[in-house]
N, C-alpha and C positions, 0 to 999 in steps of 0.2 A: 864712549866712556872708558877709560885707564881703569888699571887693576887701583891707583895710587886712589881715583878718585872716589873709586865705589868702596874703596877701606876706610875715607875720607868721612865720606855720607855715610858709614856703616856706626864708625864714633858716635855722629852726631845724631841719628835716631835712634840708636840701641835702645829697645826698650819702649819705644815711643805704642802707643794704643791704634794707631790708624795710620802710622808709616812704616814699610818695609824696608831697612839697614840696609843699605846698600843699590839703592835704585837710584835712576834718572828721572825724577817725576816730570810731567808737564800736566799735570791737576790745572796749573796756573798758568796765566801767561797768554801767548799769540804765536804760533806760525805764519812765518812768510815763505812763501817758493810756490809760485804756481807751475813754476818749469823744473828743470832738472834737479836742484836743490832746494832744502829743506832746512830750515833755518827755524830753530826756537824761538820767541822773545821772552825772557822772564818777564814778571810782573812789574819789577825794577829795571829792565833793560837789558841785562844780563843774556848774552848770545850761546847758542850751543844749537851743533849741526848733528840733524839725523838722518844724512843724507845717504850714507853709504849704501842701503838697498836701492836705492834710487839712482844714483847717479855711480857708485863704486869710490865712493872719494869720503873721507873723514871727516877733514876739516877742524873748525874750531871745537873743542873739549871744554872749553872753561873761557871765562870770560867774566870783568866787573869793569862799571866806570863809575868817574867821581868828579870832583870839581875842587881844584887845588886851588886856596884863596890864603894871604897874610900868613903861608908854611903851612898850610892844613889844608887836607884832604878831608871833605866829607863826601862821602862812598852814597853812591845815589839808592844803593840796598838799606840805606840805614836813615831815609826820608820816604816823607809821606810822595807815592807815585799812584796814578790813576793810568789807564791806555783804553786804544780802542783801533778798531779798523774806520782807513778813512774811505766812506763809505760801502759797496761794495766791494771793493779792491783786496789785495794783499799786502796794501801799506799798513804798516802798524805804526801809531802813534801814541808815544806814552811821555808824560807829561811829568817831572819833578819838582817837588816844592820844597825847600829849604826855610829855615827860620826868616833868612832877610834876600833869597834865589829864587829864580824859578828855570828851569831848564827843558824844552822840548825838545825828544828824540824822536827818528823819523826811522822806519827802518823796512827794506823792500830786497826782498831776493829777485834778479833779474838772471834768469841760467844759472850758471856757477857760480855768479859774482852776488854777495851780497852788500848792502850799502848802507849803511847809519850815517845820518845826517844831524849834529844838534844843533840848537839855538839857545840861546841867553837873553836873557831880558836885560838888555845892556846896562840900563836905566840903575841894576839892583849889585854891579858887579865889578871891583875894583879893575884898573886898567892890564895887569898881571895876571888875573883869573883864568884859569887854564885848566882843560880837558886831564882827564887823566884815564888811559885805556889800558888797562889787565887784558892779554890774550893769551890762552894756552892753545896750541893747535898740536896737533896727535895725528899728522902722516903719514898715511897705507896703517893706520892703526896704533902707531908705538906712540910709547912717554921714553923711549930709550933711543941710544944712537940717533939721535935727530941730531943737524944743524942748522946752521942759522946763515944767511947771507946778506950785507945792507949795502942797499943800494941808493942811500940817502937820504929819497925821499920813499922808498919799498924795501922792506921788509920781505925775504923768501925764508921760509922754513920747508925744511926737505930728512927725508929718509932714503927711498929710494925711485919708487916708480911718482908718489905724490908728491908735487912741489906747491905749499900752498900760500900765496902771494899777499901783503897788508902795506896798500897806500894810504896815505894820509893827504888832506887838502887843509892847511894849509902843512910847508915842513914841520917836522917836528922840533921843538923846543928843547926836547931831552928825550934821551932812548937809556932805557935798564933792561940788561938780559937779564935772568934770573939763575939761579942754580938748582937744579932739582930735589926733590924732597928727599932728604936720607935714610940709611936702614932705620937709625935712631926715631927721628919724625913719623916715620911707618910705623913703627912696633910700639912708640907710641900710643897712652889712652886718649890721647886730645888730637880733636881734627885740627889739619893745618889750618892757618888763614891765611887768605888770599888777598894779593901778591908781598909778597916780604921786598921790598925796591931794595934796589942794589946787588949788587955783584960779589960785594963782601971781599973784594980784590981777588977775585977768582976769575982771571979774563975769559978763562980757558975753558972751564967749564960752562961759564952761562953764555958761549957761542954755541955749545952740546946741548940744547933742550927747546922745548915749542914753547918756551913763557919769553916774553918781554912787556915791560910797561913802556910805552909813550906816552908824553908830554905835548898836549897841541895850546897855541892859541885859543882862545872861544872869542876872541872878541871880532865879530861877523860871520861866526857860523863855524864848524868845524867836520869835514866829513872823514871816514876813514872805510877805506873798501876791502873786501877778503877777496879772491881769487881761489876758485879752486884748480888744479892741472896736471892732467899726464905730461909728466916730463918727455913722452917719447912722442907724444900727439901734438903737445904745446911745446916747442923752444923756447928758452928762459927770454929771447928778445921780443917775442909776439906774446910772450905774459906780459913781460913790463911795460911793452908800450898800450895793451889793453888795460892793468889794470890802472896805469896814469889816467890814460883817458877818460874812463871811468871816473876817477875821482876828480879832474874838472870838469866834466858834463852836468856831476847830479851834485854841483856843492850849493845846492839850494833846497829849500822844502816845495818850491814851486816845480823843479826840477822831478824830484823825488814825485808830485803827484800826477806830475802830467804823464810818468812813466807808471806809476799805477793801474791810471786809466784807462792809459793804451794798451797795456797787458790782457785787463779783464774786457769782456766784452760783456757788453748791456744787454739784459732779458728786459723785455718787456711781459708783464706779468697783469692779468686779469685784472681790470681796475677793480673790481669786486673781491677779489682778497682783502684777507684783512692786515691789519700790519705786521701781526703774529707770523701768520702763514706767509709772507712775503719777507718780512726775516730769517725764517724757517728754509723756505728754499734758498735765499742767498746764501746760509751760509752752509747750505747741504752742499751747493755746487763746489763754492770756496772750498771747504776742505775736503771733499771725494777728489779736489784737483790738487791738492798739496801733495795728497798720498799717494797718487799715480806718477808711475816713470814714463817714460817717451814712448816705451812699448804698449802703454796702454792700463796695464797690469797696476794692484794696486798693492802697496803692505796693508797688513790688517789692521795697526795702528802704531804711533810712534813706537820706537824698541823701548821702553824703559828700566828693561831687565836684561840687559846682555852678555850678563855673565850666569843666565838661566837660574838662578838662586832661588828665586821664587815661582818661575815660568817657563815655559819654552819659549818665549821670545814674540817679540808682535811682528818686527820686521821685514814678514816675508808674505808672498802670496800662496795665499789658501785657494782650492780652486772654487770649493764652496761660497768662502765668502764673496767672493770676488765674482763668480759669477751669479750668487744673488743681483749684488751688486749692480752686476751691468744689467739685468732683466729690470731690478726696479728703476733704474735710469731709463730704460728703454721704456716703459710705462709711463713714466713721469712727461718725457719727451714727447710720445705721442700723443699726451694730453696738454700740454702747455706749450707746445713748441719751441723746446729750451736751445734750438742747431748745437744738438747734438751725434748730429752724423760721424762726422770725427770719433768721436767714442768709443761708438758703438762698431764702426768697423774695423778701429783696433785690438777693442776686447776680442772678436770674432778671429781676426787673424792672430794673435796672441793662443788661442785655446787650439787654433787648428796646427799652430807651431810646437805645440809643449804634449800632445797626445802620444801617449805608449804605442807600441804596435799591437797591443791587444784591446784597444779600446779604450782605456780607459785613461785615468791621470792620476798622477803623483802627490804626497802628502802636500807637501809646499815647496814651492820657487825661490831663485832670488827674479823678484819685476824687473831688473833691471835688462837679462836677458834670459831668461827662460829654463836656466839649468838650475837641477836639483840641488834645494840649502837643506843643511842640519833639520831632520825629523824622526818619529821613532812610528811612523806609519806608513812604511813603504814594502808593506809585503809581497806585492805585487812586482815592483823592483827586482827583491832580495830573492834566494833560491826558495823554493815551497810556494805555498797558496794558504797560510795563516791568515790570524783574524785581525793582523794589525794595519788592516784596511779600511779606507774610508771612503766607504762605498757613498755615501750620500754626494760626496764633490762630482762624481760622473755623473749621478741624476741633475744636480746644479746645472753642468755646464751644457748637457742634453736641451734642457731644459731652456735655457738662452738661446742658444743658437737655433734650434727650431723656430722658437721666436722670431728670432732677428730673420730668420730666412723669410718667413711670412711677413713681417711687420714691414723689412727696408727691402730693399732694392741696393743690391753690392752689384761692385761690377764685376765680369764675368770668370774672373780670375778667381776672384775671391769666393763669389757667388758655387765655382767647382768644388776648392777647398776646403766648404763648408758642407755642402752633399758628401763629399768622401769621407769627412770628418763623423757625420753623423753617420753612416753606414755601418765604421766601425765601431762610434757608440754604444750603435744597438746591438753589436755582438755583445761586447765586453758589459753592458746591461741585461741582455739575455743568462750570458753567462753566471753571474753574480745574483738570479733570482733561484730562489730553488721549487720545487711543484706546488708547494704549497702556497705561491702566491706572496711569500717574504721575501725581500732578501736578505743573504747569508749571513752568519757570524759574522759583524765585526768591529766596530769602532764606532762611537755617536760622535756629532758634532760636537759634542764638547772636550773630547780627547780623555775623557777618562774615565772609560769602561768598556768594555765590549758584551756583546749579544745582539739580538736583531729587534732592531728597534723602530718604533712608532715614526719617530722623524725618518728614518731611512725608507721609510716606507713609501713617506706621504712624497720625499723627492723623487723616488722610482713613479710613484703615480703619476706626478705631475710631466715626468721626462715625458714618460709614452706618451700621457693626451696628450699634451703640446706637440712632439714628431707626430702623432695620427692624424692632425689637425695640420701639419708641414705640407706645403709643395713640397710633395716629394715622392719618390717612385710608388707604385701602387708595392709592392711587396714591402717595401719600408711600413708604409701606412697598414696594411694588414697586420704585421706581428705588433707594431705598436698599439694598435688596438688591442690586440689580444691581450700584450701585456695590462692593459689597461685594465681589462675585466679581472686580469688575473688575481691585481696587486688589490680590487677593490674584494674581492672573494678574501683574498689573503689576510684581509684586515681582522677577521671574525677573530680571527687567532688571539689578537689584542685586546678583544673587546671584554671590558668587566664589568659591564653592565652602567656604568655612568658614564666611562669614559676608557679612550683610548691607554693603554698600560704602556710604563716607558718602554721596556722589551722585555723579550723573552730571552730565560736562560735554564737552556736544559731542559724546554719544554714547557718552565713555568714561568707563570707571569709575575714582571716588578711591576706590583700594583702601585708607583707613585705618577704622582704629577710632572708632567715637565712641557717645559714653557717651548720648545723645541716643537713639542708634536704640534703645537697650534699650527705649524705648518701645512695641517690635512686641511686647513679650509681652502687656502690656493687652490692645493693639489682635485679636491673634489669642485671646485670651482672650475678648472680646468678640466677636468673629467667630465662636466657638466656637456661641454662642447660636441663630446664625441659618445658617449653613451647615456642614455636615459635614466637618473639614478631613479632607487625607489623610492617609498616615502621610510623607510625603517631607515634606508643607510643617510637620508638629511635629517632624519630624529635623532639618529645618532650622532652626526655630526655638532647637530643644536648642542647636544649635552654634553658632549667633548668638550667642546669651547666654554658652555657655562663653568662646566665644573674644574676647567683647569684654570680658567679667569677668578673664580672664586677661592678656588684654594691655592693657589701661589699669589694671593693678593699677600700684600703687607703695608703696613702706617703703623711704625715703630713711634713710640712718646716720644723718644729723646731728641727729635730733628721733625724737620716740615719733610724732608724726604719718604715718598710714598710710592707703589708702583709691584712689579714683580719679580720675584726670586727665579733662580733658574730652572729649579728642578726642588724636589723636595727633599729635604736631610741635605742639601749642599752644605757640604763644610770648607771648602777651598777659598782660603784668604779672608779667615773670619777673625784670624789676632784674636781678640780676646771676646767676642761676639758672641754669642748662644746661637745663634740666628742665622739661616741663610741670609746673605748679601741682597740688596734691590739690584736687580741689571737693568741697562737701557735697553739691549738687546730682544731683552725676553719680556720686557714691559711694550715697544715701540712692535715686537713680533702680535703681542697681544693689539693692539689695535688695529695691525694691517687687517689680521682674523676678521677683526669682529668688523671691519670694512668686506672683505670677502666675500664673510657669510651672508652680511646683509643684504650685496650685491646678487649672491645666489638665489637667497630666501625672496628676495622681491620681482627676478624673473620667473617667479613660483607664485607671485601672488600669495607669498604667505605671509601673515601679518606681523610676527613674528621677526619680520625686517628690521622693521625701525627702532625695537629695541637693541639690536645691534650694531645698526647705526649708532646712535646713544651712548653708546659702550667706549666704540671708536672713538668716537669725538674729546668722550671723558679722558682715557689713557691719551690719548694724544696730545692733551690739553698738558698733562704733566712734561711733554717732552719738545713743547713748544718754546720759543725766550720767555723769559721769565716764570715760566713753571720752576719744580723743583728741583727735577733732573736735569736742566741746562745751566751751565752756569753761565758766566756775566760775558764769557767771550763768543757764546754761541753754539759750545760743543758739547755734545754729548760722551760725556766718560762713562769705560765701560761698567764701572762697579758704584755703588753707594755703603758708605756705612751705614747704621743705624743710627749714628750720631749725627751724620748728614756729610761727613767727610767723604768727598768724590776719590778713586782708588782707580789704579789699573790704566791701561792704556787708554791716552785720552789726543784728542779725538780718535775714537772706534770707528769705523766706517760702515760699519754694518749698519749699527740703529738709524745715523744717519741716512743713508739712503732708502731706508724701510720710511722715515718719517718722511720725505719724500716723495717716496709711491702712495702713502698714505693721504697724502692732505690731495696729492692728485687725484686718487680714488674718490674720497668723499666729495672732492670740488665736482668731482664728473657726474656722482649720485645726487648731484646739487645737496648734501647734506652739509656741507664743513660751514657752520651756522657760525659766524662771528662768536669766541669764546672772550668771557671775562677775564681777566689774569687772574692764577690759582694765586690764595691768599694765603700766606703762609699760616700753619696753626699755629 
């Protein structure tokens, strides 16, 4: 996203009650790219690339199309549109209807190369009728010093290292550069509209910019392909004869599916799932694969704020999330048998490449290859040992890899890299607990606050049991125990009598709720393994879980949206709200729990299970298709308003892959009982 565009959208929501002025939303719409790039599809067709943590490439910025009939253009954002994926795949398909048209568009990221394919319903559409494609592309980043190069039937736009390439099948009928927006159009109260056709006799400048419109044919189809490319990697001769080929290989929608199909590959899924739950994991898989680069690594979700105005940016890999992430895939896998090997020995080599030399890891990445992006949590980095550390990502990533060493079988390369990995872990975990059984001052998962906190806790517990429980050296396995014992002593410190406190500061406890800590039922799940709790620390745990499932419950009047807030007095990106936000995150965390717990309390033979089971099913049931919190594409966004309006980075990958280890758990506790679809109030 241009500085131009987000001044653009900043016009047009100023003011708005549930949009942020100046963002990239994808609330709506479809992703295509199960490989290197990552391709939006608006609701109306409308393209825009979020690929650059992914693949290091921009691409298209803006994007509209239309259909020119008797001198008029009618813009397919201004008709009734419907879409949908074709079947499990990452083809998107979305469909235009016009007063006396109808129009199908096909659209599939295959690598770098994206593809839309449309059709006409010949039948409804004079012999003249013609495509009409708006592209802005934004080059190593710019809206500035760009040019343009035509090569007839391709289209190059370049800055400097990015050259990114726009064939068309059939030629085009007419070509319009455009001229870029001016100081006047910028400073401006009215957003521009998009594209202004013509050149305005300015040859010179609209060769200077990433906008042009083309004019195709539609009568038998009409495709047009992007290319993205290192000019020093890809020679301008092996683009163009790639992206030609491209655009006569897939100038069909037969083309378009059969290349789908053969991208995704087919799970086979318990015939006893129900369709919910079988919707649920297709499209957990689908997009945990959009948002992974080749290394493995995943962003946390699309950037929709890249000029930080309201965020720090979704973009990049957290090690946290990320290696939640890979453990509930790892779970989910070994109970459905999803051949996810692949994956999961990437995640692993990914985590054993990007490790400090003390241990531990870094605030966030870029996935694409490992090195440290833009954060304000890298104390450990920077000179000192301050608190702007996020100690919880090293218990995360502990935490997996122990795992995975016990669960797979890597080969013996890897299999060293992950013992040495974890050796040093346990320093830099060691280091970071302090006697009392906490660990240190510093940062929550949520990035905004520090002291030592409940969730940090419950990751530090979980790391140890899971290494205690590791093939792995006896003196590894002995302090991970210890630590074990340590961090469950440790707990007392938190404890306020109903429930776990979010942390301490200074000694004293913030006695609120937060959806975060639900993490201790894993964590004492996992502990379960390796030390005998008592019956005081699973009563306490019971009422932990009750009483933060209870009190960050919300079912606001104004909307069917229902579920959990994050924390309690959260005020971050509430507009004009009274109310903390419903998150998937912290609703979807709530359910893994109350699966956990279940799973603990019923190897206990305490009866006390199955109401948690119950619990699970219900939260989960909102975050299934057609619950409240998913909308119509499959994706869980991370925020909800009150109103019901979806906000924040969407698809999130967190909840997502929680809802996946989730339906896996209950299928495995034979509890995930065929659910009704929730009915809107």
């Amino acid at each position: 996203m241009t500085l131009r565009d987000a001044l653009f959208d900043f016009k047009r929501h100023r003011g708005n009650a549930t949009r942020f002025p100046g963002e990239r939303r994808t609330t709506a719409g479809r992703f295509s790219g199960l490989d290197a790039r990552l391709v939006h599809v608006g609701p109306h067709g409308s393209l825009r690339d979020y690929s650059l943590p992914l693949g290091g490439r921009y691409g298209i910025d803006r994007s509209r199309f239309g259909l020119r009939q008797n001198g008029k253009i009618d813009w397919f954002d201004a008709v009734e549109s419907t879409q949908r994926y074709h079947g499990g795949t990452g083809l998107v398909v979305t469909e235009h209807e016009g007063d006396d048209w109808s129009v199908v568009q096909y659209d599939l990221t295959l690598s770098e190369a994206h593809l839309t394919h449309f059709v006409a319903d010949s039948g409804c559409l004079p012999d003249d009728a013609e495509l009409v494609a708006y592209f802005g592309f934004a080059p190593d980043g710019r809206d500035d010093r760009i040019g343009q190069l035509r090569h007839g039937d391709v289209f190059e736009v370049f800055h400097a290292e990015e050259h990114d390439y726009l064939a068309t099948e059939p030629r085009p009928i007419r070509i319009d550069g455009l001229v870029p927006a001016n100081f006047e159009t910028l400073l401006s109260d009215r957003p521009q509209d998009v594209p202004p056709v013509g050149d305005a006799g300015r040859y010179e400048e609209s060769r200077l910019s990433g906008e042009l419109v083309v004019s195709l044919a539609l009568d038998g189809g009409a495709t047009l392909v992007s290319l993205l490319a290192d000019h020093g990697e890809t020679p301008r001769d092996d683009a163009l004869s790639r992206v030609r080929e491209l655009a006569s290989t897939y100038d069909s929608s037969e083309a378009l599916r059969a290349a789908a199909e053969n991208q995704s590959p087919e799970r086979n899924l318990d015939a006893a799932l129900d369709t919910r739950a079988v919707d649920a994991v297709t499209d957990d898989l689908r997009i945990l694969s959009f948002l992974s680069a080749d290394t493995g690594a995943r962003i946390a979700g699309p950037d929709f704020d890249p000029f930080y105005r309201y965020s720090g940016g979704y973009g990049y890999t957290w090690f946290r999330d990320d290696a939640e992430i890979s453990g509930f895939l790892l779970a989910a896998d070994d109970h459905f048998d999803l051949s996810l090997s692949d994956w999961h020995d990437r995640s692993a080599h990914f985590y054993c490449q990007t490790q400090h030399d003390d241990g531990t890891w870094p605030h966030r990445v870029w996935p694409r290859n490992g090195t440290i992006a833009p954060g304000w949590a890298n104390a450990r980095v920077e000179v000192g040992n301050g608190a702007d550390y996020q100690a919880d990502q090293t218990g995360s990533v502990i935490a997996f890899l122990a795992r995975y060493l016990r669960m797979r079988d890597p080969d013996s390369d890897l299999e060293s890299a992950v013992r040495e990995t974890l050796r040093e872990a346990l320093d830099g975990l060691d280091d970071t607990l302090k006697p009392d059984g906490l660990p240190i001052h510093c940062q929550n998962a949520w990035e905004n606050m520090t002291g030592r906190f409940a969730h940090t806790a419950a990751t530090y517990l979980e790391a140890y049991a899971e290494l205690a429980r590791a093939p792995v050296e006896d003196d590894l396995k002995k302090r991970a125990l210890e630590g074990t014992n340590a961090v469950l002593d440790g707990l007392d410190e938190l404890w306020t009598g109903e429930f776990y406190a979010l942390r301490l500061v200074d000694g004293d406890r913030d006695e609120r709720r937060d959806s975060s800590a639900l993490a201790l039922a894993a964590a004492h799940n996992a502990a379960a393994s390796v030390v005998d709790l008592d019956a005081e620390q699973v009563d306490r745990l019971v009422s932990h879980t009750e009483a933060v499932l209870d009190g960050l419950w919300r079912d606001p009047d104004e909307s069917h949206v229902r579920g959990l807030a994050r924390f309690e007095s959260d005020d971050w990106r509430v507009r004009e709200q009274n109310s903390p936000k419903i998150w998937t995150v912290s609703t979807a965390w709530g359910a893994n729990a109350a699966s956990e717990l279940s799973a603990l309390l019923s190897a206990r033979d305490d009866p006390r299970a199955e109401e948690f089971s119950r619990r699970s099913r219900d939260l989960l049931s909102l975050l299934l298709p057609d619950g409240p919190l998913c909308a119509d594409s499959g994706y869980l966004p991370e925020q909800f308003f009150d109103a019901g309006a979806a906000d924040s980075a969407t698809p999130l990958g967190w909840p997502h892959a929680i809802r996946l280890a989730t339906v896996a758990s209950l299928h495995e506790q034979d509890a995930l009982q065929p659910a009704e679809r929730v009915a809107d109030d």
